[in-house]
N, CA, C and O atoms as CSV, one atom per row, in Angstrom:
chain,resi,resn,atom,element,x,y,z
A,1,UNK,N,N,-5.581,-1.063,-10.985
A,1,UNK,CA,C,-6.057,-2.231,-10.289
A,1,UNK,C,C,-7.548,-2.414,-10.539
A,1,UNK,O,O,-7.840,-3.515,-11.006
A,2,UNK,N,N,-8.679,-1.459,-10.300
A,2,UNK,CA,C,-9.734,-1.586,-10.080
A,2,UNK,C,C,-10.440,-0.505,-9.412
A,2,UNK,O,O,-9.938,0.416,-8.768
A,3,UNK,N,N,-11.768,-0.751,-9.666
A,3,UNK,CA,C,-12.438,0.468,-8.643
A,3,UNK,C,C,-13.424,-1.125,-7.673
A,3,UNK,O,O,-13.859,-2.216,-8.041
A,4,UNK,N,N,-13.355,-0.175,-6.027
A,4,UNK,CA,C,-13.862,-0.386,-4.723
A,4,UNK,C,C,-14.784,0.844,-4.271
A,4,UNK,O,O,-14.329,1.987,-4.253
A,5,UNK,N,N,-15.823,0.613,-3.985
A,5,UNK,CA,C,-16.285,1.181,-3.244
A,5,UNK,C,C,-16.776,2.948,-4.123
A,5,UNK,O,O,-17.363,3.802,-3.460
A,6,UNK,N,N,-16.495,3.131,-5.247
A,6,UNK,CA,C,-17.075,3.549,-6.477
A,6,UNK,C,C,-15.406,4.562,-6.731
A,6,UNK,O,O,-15.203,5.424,-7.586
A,7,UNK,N,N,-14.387,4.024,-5.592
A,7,UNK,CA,C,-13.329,5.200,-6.342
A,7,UNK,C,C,-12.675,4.229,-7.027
A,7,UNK,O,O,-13.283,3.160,-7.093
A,8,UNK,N,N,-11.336,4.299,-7.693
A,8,UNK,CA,C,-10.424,3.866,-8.436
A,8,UNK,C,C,-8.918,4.027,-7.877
A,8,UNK,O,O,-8.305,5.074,-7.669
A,9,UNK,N,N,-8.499,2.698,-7.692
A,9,UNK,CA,C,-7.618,2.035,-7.292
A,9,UNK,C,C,-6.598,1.938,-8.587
A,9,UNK,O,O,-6.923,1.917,-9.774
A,10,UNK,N,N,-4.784,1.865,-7.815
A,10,UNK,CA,C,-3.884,2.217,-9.152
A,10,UNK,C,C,-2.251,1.097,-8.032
A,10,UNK,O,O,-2.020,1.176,-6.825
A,11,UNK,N,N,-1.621,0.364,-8.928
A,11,UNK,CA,C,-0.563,0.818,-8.230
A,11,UNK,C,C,0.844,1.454,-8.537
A,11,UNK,O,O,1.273,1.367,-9.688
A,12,UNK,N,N,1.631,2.132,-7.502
A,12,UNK,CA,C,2.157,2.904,-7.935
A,12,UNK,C,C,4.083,2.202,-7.394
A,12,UNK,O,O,4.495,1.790,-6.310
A,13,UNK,N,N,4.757,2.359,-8.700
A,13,UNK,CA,C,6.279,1.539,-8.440
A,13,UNK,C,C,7.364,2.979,-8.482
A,13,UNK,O,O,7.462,4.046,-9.087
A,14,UNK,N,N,7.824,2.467,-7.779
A,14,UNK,CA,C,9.377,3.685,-7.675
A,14,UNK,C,C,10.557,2.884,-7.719
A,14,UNK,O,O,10.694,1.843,-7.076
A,15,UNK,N,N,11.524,3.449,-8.588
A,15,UNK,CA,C,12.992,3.123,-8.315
A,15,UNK,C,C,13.862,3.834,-8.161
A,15,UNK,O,O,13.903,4.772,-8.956
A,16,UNK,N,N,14.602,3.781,-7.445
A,16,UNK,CA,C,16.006,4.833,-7.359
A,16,UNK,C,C,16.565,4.404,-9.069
A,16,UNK,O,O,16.446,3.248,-9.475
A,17,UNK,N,N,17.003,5.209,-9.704
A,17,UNK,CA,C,18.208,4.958,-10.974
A,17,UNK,C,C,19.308,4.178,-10.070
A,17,UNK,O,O,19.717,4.540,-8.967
A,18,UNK,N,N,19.702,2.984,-10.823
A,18,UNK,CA,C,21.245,2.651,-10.775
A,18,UNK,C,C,21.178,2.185,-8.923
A,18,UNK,O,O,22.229,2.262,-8.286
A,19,UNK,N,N,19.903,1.735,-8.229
A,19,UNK,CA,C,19.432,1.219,-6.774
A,19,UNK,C,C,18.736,0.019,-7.473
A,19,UNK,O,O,17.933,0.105,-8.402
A,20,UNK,N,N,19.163,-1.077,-6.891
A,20,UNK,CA,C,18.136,-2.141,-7.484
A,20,UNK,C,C,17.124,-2.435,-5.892
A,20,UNK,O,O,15.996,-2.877,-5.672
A,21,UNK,N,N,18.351,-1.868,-4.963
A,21,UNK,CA,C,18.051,-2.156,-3.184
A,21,UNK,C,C,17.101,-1.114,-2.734
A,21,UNK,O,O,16.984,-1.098,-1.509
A,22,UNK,N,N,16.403,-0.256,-3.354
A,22,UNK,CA,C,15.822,1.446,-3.241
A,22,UNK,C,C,14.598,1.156,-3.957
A,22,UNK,O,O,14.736,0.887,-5.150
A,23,UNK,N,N,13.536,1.156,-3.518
A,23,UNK,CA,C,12.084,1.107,-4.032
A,23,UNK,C,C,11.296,1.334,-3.352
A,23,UNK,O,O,11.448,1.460,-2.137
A,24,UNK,N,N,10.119,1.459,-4.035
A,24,UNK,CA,C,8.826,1.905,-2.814
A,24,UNK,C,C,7.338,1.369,-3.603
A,24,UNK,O,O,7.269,1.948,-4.687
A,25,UNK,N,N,6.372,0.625,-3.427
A,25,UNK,CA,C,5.545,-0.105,-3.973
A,25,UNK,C,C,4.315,0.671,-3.249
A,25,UNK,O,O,4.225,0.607,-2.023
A,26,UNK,N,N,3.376,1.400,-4.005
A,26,UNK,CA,C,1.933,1.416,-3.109
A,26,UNK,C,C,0.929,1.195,-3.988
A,26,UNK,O,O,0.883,0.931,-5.189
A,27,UNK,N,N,-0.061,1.402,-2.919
A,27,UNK,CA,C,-1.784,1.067,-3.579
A,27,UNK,C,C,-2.235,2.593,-3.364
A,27,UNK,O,O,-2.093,3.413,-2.456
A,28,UNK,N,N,-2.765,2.588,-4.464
A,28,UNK,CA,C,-3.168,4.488,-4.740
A,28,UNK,C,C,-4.581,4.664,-4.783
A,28,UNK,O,O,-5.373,3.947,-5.394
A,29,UNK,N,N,-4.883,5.812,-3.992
A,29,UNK,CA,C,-6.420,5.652,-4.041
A,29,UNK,C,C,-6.568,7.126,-5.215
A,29,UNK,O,O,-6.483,8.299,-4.853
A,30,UNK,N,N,-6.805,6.645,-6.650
A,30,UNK,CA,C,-7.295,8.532,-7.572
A,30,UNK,C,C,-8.448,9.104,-6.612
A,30,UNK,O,O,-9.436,8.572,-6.106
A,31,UNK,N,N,-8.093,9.981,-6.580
A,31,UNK,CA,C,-9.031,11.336,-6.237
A,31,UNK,C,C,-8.846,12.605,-6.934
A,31,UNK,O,O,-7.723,12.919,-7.329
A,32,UNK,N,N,-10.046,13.496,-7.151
A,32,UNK,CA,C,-9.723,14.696,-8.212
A,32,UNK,C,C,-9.141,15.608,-7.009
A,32,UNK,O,O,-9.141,16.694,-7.587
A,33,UNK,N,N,-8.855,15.761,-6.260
A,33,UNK,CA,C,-7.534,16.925,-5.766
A,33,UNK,C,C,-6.289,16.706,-5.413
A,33,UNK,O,O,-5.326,17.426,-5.676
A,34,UNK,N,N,-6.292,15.438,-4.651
A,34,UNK,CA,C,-5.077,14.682,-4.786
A,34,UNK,C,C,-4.974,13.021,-4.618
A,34,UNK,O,O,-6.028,12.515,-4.232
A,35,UNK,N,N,-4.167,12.347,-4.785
A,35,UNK,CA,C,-4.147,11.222,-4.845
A,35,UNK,C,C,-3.984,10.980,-3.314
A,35,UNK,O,O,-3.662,11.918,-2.585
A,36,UNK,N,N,-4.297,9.201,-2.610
A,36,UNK,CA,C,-4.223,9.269,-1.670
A,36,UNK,C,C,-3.426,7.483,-1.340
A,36,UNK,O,O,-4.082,6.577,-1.854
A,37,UNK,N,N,-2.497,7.155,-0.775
A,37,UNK,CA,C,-1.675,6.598,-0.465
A,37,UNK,C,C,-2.066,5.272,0.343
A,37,UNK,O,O,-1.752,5.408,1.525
A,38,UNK,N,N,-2.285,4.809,0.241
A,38,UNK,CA,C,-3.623,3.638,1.033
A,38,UNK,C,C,-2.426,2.202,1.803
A,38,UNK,O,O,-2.913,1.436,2.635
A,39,UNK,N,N,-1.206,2.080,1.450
A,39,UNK,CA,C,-0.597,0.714,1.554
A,39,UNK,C,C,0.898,1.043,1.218
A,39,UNK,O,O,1.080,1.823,0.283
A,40,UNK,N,N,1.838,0.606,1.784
A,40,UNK,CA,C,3.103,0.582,1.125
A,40,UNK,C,C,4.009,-0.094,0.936
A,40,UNK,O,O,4.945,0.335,1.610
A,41,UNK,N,N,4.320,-1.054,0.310
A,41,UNK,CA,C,6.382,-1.987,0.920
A,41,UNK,C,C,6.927,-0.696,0.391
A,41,UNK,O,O,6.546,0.086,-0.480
A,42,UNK,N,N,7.781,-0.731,1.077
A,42,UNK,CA,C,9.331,0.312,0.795
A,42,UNK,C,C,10.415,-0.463,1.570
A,42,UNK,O,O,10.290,-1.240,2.517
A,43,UNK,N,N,11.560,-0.025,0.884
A,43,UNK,CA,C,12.808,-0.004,1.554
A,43,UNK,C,C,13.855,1.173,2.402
A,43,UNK,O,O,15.068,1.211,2.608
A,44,UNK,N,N,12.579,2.175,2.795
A,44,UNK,CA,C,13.148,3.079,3.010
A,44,UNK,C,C,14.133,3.077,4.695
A,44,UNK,O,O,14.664,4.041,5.247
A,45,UNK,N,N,14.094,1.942,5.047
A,45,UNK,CA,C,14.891,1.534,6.226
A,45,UNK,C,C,15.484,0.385,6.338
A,45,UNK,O,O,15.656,-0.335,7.322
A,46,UNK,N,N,15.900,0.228,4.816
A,46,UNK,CA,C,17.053,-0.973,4.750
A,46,UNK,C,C,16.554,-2.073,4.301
A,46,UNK,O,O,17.122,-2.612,3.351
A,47,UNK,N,N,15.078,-2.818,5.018
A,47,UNK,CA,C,14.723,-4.165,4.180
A,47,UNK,C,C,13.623,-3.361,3.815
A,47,UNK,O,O,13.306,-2.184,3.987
A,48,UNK,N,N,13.210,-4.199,3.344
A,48,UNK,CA,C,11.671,-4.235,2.341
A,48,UNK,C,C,10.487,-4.504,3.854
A,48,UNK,O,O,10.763,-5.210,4.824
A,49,UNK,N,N,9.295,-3.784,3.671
A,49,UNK,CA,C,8.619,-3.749,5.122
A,49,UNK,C,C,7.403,-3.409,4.396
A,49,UNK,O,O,7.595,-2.995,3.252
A,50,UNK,N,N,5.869,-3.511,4.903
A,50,UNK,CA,C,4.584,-2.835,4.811
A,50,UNK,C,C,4.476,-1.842,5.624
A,50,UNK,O,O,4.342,-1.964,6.842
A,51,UNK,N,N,4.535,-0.655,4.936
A,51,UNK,CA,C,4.091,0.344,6.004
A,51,UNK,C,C,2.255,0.349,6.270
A,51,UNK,O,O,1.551,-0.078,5.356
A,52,UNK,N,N,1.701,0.783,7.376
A,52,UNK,CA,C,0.056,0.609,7.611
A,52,UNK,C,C,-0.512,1.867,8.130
A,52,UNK,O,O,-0.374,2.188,9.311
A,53,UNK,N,N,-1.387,2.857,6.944
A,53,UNK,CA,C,-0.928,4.377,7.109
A,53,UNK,C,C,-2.967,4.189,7.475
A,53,UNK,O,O,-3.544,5.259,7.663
A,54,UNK,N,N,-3.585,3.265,7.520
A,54,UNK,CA,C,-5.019,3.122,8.261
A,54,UNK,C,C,-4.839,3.052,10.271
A,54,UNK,O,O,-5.723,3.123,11.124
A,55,UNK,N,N,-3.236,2.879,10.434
A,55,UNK,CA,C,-3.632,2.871,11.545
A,55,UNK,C,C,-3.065,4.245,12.697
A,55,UNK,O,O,-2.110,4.938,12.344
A,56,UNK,N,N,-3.632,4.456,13.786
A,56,UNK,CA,C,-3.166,5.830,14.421
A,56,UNK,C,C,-1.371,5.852,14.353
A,56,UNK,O,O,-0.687,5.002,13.783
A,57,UNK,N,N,-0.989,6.756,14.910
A,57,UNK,CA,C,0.598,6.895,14.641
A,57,UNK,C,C,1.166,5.824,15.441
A,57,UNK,O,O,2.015,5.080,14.950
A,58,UNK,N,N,0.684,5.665,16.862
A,58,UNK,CA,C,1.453,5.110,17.372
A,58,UNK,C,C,1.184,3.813,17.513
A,58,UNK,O,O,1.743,3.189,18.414
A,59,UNK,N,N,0.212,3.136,16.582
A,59,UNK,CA,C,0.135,1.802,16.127
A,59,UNK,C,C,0.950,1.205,14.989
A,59,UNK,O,O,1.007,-0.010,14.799
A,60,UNK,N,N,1.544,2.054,14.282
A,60,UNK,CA,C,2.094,2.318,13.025
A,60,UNK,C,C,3.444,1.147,12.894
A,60,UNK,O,O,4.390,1.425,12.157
A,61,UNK,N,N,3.414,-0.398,13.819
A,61,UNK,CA,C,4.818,-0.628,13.643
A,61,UNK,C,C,4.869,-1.391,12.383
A,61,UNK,O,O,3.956,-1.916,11.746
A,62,UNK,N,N,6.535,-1.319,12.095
A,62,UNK,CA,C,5.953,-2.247,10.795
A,62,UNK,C,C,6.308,-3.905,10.363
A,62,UNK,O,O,7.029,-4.640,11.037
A,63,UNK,N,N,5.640,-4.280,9.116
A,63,UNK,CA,C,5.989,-5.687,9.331
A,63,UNK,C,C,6.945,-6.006,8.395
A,63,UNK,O,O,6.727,-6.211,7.201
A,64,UNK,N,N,7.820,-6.037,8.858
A,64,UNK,CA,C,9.635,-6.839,8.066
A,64,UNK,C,C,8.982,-7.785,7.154
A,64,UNK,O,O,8.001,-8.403,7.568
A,65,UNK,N,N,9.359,-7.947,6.109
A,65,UNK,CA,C,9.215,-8.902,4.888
A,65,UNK,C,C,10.426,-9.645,4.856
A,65,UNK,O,O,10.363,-10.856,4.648
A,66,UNK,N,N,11.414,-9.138,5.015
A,66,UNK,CA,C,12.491,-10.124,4.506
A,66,UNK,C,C,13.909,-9.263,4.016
A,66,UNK,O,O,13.913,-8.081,4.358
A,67,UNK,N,N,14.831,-9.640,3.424
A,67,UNK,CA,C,15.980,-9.252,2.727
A,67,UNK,C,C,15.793,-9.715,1.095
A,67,UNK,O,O,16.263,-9.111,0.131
A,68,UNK,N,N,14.949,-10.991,1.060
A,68,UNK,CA,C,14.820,-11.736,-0.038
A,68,UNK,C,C,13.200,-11.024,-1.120
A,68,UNK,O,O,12.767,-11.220,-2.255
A,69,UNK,N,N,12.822,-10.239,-0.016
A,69,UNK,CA,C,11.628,-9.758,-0.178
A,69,UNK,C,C,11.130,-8.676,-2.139
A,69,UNK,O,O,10.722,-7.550,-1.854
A,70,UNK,N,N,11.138,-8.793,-2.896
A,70,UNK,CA,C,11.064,-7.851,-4.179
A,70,UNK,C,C,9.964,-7.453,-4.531
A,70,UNK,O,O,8.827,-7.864,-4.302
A,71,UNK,N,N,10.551,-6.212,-5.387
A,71,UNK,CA,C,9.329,-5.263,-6.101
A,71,UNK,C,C,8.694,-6.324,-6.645
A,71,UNK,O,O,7.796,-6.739,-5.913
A,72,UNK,N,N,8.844,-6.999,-7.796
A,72,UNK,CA,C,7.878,-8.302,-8.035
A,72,UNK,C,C,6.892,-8.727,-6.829
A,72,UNK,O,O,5.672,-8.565,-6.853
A,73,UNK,N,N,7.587,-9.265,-5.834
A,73,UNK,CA,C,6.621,-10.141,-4.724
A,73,UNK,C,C,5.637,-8.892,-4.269
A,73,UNK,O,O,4.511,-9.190,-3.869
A,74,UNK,N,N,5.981,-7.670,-4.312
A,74,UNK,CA,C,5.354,-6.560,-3.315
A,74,UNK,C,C,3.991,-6.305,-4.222
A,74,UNK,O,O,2.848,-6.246,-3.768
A,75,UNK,N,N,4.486,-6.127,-5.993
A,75,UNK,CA,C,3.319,-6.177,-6.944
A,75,UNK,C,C,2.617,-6.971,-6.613
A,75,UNK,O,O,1.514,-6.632,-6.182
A,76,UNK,N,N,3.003,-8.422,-6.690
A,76,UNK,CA,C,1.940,-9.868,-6.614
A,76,UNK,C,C,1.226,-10.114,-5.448
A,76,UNK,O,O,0.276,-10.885,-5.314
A,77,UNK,N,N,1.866,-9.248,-4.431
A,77,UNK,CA,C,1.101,-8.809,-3.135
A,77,UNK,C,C,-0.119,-7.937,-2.985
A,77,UNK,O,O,-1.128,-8.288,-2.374
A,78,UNK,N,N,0.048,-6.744,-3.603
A,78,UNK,CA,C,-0.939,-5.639,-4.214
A,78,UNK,C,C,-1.731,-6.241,-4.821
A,78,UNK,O,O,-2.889,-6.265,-4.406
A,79,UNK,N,N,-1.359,-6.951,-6.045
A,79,UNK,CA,C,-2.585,-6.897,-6.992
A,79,UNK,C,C,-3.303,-8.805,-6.530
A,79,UNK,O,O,-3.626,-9.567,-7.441
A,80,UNK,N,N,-3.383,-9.106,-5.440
A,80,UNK,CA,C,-3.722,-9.658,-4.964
A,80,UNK,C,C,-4.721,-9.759,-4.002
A,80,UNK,O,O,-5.725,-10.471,-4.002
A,81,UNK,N,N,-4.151,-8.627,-2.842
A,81,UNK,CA,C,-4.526,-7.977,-1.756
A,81,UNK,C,C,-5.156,-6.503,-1.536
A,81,UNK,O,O,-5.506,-5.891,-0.527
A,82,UNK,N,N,-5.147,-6.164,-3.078
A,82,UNK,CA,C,-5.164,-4.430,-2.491
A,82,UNK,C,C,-6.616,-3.896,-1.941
A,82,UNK,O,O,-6.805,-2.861,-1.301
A,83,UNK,N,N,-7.674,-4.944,-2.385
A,83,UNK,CA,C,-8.826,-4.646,-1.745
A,83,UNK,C,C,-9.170,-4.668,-0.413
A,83,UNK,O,O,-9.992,-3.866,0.030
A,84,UNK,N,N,-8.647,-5.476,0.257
A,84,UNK,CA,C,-8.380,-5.440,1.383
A,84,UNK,C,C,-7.887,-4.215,2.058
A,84,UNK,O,O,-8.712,-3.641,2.768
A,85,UNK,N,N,-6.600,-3.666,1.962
A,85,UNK,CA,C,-6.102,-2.551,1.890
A,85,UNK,C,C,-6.989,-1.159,2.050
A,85,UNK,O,O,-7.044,-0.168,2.779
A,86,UNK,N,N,-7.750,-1.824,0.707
A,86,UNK,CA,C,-8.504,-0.220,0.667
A,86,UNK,C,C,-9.643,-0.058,1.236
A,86,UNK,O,O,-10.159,1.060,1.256
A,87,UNK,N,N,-10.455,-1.520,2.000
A,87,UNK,CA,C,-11.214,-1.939,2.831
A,87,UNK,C,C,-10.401,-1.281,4.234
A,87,UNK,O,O,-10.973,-0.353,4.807
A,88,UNK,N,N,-9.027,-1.784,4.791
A,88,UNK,CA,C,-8.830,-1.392,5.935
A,88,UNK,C,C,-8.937,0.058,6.203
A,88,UNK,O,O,-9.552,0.617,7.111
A,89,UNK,N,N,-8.027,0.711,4.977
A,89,UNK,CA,C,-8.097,2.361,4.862
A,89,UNK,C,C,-9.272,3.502,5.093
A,89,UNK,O,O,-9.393,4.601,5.633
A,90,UNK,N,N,-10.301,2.266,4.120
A,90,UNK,CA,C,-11.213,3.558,4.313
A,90,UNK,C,C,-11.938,3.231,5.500
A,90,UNK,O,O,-12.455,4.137,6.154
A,91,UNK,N,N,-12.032,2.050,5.847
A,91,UNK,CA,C,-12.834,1.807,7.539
A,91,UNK,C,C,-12.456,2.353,8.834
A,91,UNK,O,O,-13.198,2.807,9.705
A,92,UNK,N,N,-10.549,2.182,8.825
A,92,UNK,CA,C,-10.203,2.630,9.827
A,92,UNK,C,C,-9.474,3.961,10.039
A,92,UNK,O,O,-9.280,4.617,11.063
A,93,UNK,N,N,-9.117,4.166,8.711
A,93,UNK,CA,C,-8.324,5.894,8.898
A,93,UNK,C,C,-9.778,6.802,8.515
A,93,UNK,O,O,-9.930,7.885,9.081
A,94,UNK,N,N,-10.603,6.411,7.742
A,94,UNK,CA,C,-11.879,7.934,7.495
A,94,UNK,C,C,-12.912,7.268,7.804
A,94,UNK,O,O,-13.712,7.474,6.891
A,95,UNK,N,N,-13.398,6.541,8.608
A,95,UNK,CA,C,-14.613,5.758,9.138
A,95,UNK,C,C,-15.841,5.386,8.153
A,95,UNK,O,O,-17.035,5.303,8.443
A,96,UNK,N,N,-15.257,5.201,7.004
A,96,UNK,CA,C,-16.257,4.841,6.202
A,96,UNK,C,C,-17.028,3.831,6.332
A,96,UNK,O,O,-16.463,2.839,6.791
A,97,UNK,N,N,-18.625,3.671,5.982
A,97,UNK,CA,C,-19.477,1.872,6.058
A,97,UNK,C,C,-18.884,1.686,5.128
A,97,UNK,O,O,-18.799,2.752,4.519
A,98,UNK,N,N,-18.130,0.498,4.356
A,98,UNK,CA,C,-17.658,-0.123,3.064
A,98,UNK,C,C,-17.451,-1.385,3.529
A,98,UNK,O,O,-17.004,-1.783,4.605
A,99,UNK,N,N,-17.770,-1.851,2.741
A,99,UNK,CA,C,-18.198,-3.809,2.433
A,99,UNK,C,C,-16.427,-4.195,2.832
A,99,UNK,O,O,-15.420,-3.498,2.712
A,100,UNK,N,N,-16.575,-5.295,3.227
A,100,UNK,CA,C,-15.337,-6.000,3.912
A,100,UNK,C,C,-15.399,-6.829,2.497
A,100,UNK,O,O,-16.405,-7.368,2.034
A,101,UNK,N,N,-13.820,-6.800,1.805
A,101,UNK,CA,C,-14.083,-8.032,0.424
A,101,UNK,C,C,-13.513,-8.945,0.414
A,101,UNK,O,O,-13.026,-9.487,-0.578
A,102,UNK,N,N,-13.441,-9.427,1.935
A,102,UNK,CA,C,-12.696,-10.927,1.962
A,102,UNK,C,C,-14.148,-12.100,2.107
A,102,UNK,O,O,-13.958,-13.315,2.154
């Protein structure tokens, strides 16, 4: 995607083999020890949803996209939005100062 805030931004696609209904879409933050997970659509509960891993647990609900919802739209979502994303992440899950890029 890009670098924010001087790290480097990626996104990352999953498919089940032989699942066209089984995917998982995120915005990746590189880091040299491990990578870090910033945004997600998945289908890991039937529809397609954003998971929001900047906010405490028990804020965590999520927002339904749809049935009609696809890995396509979830990409064109990311590489649209992901700055944002990595604006919310690092402000509200590790309290970073970082520029708001809307």
């Amino acid at each position: 995607m890009g670098e924010y805030e001087g790290d480097i931004y990626y996104i990352n696609i999953a498919k089940r083999p032989g699942k066209t209904d089984e995917w998982c879409v995120s915005v990746v933050r590189s880091e040299p020890a491990a990578n870090t997970n910033v945004v997600r659509i998945d289908t890991d509960h039937g529809e397609p949803h954003l998971d929001k891993p900047w906010l405490p647990p028990a804020q965590r609900d999520k927002d339904w996209l749809g049935s009609d919802f696809t890995v396509d739209d979830a990409i064109d979502h990311f590489t649209e939005k992901w700055r944002v994303y990595a604006w919310r992440y690092a402000r509200y899950r590790e309290d970073r100062d970082v520029t708001d890029p809307r």
